[in-house]
C-alpha positions as CSV (number, residue, x, y, z in Angstrom):
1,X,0.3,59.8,-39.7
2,X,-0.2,57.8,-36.6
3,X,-4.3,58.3,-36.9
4,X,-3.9,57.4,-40.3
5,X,-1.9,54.3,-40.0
6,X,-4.5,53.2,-36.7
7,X,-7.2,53.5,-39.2
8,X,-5.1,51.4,-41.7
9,X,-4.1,48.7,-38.9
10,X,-7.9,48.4,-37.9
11,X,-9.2,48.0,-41.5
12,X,-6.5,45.1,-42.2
13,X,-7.3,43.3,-38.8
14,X,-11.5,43.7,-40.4
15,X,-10.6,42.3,-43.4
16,X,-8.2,39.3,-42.3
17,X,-10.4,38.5,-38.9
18,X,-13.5,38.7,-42.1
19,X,-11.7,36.3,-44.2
20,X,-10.9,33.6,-41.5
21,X,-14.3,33.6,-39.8
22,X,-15.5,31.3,-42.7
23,X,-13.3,28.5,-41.4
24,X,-13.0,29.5,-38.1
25,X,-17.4,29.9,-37.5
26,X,-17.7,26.4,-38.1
27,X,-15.2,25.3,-35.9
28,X,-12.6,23.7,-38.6
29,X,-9.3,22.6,-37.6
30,X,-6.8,21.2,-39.8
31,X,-6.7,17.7,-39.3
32,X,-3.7,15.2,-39.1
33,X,-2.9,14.8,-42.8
34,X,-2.4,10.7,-43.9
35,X,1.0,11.1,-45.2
36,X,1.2,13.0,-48.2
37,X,3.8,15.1,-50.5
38,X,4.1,18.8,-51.1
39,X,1.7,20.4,-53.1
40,X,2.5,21.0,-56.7
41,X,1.4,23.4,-59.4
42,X,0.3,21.9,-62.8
43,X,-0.4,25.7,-64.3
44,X,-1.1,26.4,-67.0
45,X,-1.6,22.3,-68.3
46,X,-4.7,20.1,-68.5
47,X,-3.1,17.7,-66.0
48,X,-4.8,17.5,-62.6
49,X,-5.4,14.1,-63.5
50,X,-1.4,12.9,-63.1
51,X,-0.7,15.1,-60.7
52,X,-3.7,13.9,-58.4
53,X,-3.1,10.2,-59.2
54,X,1.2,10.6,-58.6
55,X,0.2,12.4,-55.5
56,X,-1.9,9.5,-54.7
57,X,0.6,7.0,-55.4
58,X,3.2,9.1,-53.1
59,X,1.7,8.8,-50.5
60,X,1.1,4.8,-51.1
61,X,4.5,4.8,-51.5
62,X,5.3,6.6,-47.6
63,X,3.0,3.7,-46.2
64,X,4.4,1.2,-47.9
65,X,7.7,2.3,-45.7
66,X,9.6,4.1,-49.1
67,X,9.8,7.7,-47.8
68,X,8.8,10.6,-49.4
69,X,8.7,10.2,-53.5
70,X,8.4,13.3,-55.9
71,X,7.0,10.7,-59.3
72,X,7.1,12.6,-63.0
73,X,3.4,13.5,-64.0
74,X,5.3,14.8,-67.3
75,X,6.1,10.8,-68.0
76,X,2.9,10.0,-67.6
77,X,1.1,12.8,-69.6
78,X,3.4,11.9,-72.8
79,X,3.0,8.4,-73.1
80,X,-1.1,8.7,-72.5
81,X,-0.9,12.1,-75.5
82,X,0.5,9.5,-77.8
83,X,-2.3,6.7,-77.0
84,X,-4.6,8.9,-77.1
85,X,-3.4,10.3,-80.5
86,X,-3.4,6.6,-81.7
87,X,-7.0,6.0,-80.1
88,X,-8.5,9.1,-81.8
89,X,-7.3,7.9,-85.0
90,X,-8.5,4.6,-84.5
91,X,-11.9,5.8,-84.2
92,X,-12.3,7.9,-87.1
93,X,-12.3,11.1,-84.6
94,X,-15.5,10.2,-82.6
95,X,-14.5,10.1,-79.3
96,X,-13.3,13.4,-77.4
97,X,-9.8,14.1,-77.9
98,X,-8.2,16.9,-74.5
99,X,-5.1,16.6,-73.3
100,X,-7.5,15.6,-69.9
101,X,-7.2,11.5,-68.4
102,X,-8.5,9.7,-66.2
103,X,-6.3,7.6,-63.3
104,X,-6.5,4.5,-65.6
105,X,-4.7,6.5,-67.9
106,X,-1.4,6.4,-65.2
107,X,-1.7,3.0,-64.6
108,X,-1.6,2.2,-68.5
109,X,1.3,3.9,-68.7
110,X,3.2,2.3,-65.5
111,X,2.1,-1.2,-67.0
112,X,3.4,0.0,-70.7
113,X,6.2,2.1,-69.9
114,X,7.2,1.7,-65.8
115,X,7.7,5.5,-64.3
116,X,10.6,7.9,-63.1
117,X,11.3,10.1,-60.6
118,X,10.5,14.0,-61.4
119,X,14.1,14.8,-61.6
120,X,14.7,12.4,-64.2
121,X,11.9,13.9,-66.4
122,X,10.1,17.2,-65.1
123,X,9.0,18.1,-68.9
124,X,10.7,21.5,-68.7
125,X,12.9,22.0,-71.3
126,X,13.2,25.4,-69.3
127,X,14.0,24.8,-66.1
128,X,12.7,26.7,-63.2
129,X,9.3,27.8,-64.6
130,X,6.2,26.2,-64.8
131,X,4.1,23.7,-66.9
132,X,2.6,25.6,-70.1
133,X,0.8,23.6,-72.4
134,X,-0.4,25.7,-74.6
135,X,1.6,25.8,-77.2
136,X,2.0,21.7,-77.4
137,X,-1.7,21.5,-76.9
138,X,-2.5,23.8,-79.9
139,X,0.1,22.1,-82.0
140,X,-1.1,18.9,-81.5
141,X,-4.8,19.4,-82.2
142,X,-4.4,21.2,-85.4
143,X,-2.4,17.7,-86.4
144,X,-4.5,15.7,-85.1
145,X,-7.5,17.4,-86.9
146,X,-6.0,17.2,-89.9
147,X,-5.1,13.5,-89.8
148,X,-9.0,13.0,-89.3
149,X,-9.7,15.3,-92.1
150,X,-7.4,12.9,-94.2
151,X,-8.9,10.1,-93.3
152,X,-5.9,8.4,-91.5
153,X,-6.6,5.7,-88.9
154,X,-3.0,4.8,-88.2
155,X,0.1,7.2,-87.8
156,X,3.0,6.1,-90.3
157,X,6.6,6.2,-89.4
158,X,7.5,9.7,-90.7
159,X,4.2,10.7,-88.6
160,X,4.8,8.9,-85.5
161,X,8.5,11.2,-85.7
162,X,6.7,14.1,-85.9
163,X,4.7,13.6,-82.9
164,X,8.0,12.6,-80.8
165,X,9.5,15.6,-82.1
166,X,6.9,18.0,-80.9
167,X,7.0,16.1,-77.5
168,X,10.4,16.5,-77.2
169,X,10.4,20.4,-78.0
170,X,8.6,21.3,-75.6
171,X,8.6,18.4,-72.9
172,X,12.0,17.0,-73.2
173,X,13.4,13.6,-74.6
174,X,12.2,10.6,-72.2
175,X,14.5,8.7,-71.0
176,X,14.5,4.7,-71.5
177,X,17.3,4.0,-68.9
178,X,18.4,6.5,-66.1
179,X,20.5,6.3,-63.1
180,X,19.0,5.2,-59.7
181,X,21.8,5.0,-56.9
182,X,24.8,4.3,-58.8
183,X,23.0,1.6,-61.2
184,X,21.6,2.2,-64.7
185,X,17.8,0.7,-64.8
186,X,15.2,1.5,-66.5
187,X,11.8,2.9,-65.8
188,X,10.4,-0.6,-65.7
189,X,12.8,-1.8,-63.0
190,X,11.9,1.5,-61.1
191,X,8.5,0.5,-60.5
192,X,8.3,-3.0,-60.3
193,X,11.6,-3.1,-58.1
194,X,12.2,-0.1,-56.4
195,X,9.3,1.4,-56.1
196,X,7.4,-2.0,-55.5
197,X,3.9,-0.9,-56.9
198,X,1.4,-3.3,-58.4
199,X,-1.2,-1.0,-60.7
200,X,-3.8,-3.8,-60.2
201,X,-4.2,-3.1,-56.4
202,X,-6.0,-0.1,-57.2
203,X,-9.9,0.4,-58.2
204,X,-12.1,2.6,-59.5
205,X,-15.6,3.2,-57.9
206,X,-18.3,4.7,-58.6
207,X,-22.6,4.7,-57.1
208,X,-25.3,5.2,-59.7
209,X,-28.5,3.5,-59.8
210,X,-28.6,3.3,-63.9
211,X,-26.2,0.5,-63.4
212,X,-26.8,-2.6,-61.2
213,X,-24.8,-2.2,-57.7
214,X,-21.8,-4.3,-57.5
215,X,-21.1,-4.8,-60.8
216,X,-18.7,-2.7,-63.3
217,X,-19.8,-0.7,-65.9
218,X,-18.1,2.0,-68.4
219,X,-19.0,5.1,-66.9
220,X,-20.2,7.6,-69.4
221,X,-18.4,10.4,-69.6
222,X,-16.3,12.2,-72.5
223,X,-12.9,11.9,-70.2
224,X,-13.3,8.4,-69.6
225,X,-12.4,8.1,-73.7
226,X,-10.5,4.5,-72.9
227,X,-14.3,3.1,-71.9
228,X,-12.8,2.0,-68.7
229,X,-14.6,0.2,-66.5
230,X,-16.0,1.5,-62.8
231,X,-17.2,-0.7,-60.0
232,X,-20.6,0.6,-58.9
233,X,-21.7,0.2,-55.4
234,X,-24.0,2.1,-53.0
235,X,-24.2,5.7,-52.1
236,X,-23.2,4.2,-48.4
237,X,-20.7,2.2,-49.2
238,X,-19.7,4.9,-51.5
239,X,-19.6,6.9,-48.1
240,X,-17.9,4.0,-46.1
241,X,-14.9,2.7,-48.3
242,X,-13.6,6.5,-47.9
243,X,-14.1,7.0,-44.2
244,X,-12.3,3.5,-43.9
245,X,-9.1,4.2,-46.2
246,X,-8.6,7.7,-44.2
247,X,-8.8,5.9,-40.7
248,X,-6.6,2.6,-41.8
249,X,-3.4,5.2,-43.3
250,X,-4.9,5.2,-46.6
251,X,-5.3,8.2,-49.3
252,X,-8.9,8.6,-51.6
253,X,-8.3,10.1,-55.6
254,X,-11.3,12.4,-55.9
255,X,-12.7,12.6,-59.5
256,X,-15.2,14.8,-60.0
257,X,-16.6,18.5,-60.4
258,X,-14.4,21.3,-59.3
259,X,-16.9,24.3,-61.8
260,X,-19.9,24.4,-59.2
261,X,-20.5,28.0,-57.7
262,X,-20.1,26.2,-54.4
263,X,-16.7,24.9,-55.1
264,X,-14.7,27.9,-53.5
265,X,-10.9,27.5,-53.7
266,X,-9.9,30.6,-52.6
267,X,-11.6,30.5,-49.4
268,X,-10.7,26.8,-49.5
269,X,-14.3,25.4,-48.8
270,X,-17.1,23.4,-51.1
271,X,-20.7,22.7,-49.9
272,X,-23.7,22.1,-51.3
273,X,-25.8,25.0,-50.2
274,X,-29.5,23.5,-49.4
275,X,-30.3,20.3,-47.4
276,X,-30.6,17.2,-49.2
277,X,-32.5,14.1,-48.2
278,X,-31.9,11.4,-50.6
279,X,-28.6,11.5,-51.8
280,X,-28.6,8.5,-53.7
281,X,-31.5,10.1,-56.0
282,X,-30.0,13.6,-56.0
283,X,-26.8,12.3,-56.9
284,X,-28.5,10.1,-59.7
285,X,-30.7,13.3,-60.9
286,X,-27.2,15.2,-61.1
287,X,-25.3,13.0,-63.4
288,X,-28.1,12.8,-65.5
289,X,-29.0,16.4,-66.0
290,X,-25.3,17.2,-65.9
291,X,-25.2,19.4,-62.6
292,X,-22.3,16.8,-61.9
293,X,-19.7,16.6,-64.4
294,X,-16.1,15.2,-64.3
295,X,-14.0,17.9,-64.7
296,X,-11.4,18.0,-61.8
297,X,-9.0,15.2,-59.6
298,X,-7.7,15.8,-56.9
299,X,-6.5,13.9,-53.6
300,X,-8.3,13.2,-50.2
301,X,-5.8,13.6,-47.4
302,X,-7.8,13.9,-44.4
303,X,-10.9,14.6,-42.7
304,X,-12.4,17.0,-39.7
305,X,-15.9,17.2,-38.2
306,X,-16.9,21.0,-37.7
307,X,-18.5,21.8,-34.2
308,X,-22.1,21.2,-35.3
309,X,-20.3,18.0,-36.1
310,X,-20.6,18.0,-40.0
311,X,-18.1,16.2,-41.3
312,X,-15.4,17.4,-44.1
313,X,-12.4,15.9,-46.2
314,X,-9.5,17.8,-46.3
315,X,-8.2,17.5,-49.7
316,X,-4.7,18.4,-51.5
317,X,-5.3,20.0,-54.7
318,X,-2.7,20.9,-57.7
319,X,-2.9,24.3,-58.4
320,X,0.2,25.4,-56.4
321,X,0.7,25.8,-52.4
322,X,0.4,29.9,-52.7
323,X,-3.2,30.5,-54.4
324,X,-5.0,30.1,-51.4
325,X,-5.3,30.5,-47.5
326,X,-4.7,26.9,-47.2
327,X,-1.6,25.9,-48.9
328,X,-3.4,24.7,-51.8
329,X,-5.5,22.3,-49.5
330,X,-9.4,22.7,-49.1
331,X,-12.3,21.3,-47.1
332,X,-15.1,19.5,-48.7
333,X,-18.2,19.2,-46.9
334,X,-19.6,15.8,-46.9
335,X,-22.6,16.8,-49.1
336,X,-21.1,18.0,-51.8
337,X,-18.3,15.2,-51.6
338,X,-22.0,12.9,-52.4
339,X,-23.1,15.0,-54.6
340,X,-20.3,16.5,-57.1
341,X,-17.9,13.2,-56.7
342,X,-17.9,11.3,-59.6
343,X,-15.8,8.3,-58.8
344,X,-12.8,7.8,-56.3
345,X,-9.9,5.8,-56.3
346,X,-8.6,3.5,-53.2
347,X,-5.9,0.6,-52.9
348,X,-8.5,-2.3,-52.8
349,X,-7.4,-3.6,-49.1
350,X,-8.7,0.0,-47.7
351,X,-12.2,-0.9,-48.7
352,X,-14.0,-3.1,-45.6
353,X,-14.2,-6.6,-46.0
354,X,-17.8,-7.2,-46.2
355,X,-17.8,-4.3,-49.1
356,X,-15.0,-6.0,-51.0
357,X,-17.0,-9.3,-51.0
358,X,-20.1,-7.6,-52.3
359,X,-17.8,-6.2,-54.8
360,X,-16.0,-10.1,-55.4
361,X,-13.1,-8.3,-55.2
């Protein structure tokens, strides 16, 4: 038994000394995090997108001196499910209806409807276990199909009820006024007063060359079915706003593509795996032949240099802080965070003057 179990301890201290070296070769350290929340799960929901931009918005909210602030994805994914519903409709069906969004989709909703804190809407009318969508997704693409079909451009009242009653089922009711310390306010007043946040101090930037540099275009791309507009600036300015919010206390949203081979959660790395010389071009040649696609968000926390002194962003991810070895964290090596980033989202006084100007921001 004993030679059996030393054969059993030496195996397990093979296979976890194995599974750290990939980390611990290169020399990474976990850096000092910007502040930042918990990690949170979205499961089995096509969220990422509120939980990365809440997350974001958290940790604005810990510099701007409010403390640490759990925000309802839930709110926000209702009120953009019905606008998108509407949208849909409006265009006879040809855009892309998901239950996916983009961060311009959160600060719609906060300039529309306010926000809440999660315990005043978690969207669980089950408390205790975690987001499913698939149910609500299924119900409300077969209706939403079938409106097309019919040829209806604009939900009528008994349809609008319907809608609201599927959301309720399985998110909850959402509350118009709540209790915040004693007082009854609504989620409006949360926002603008007590959480202070202005949705118009934050931008959205992107760097392709089929646009002119500093000037805003609609990105093309199926999620972005609002046509929003992204500011377009250089791959090194692309480079330098991020480097800059992380060192001056800010946080970076990441949009961009979490389904390359190289992306490895588990092991809580991405990398591009060959050298590349011109970003700018690679980068354009990706979007273009749709290596890069927008299909993730998550939200840059940090950064570390390895010891060859390559540098990484450490970056907080919502797919719960128990399915990997970091907590739910990961590393992203600089050259794939050119590469497979799509667009990232910064509070506009993180980005360096001289940028900002160039921007006419």
């Amino acid at each position: 038994m004993k030679y059996l179990a030393a054969i059993v301890f030496t195996f397990l201290s093979i296979f976890c000394n194995a599974q750290k070296t990939i980390i611990e070769e290169i020399g990474l350290d976990i850096p000092q995090l910007v502040g930042c929340t918990p990690v949170k799960d979205q499961y089995m929901s096509a969220t990422c997108w509120s939980f990365a931009s809440n997350s974001f918005f958290e940790s604005e909210l810990i510099k701007k001196g409010k403390g640490n602030v759990d925000l309802s994805e839930m709110f926000v994914a209702r009120y953009s499910m019905k606008r998108k519903i509407a949208r849909h409709l409006q265009l006879k069906g040809t855009n892309f209806f998901t239950p996916g969004g983009q961060f311009h989709d959160v600060v719609w909703v906060m300039k529309n409807y306010g926000m809440v804190p999660e315990n005043v809407y978690t969207g669980k009318t089950k408390p205790g276990l975690p987001h499913d969508h698939g149910n609500l997704d299924t119900v409300i693409s077969h209706f939403v199909k079938k409106m097309v079909y019919d040829g209806v451009t604009k939900l009528n009242e008994k349809q609008n009820k319907f809608v609201d009653s599927v959301l309720d089922y399985y998110l909850g009711i959402v509350p118009t006024l709540f209790k915040y310390n004693g007082k009854t306010i609504t989620p409006k007043i949360y926002l603008e007063e007590i959480l202070e946040i202005n949705p118009d101090d934050y931008v959205e930037i992107t760097s392709y060359t089929h646009h002119p540099f500093y000037t805003k275009f609609i990105l093309e791309d199926k999620y972005n079915w609002t046509g929003d507009a992204y500011y377009n600036v250089t791959m090194d300015d692309f480079s330098a706003i991020t480097d800059n919010a992380l060192k001056n206390g800010y946080t970076v949203e990441w949009d961009g593509d979490a389904d390359d081979v190289n992306f490895n959660f588990n092991e809580g790395l991405a990398w591009m795996p060959d050298p590349i010389t011109d970003y700018q071009q690679y980068r354009q040649e990706a979007f273009k032949n749709e290596s890069t696609l927008l299909d993730h968000m998550m939200h840059i926390v940090g950064s570390a240099n390895d010891k060859y002194g390559t540098k990484w962003y450490y970056v907080k991810n919502s797919w719960g802080n128990n399915t990997n070895k970091l907590g739910g964290y990961m590393f992203m090596r600089e050259d794939y965070f050119k590469i497979r980033t799509v667009a990232i989202i910064v509070n506009k006084n993180a980005i360096p003057l001289p940028i900002r100007k160039k921007m006419s921001l």
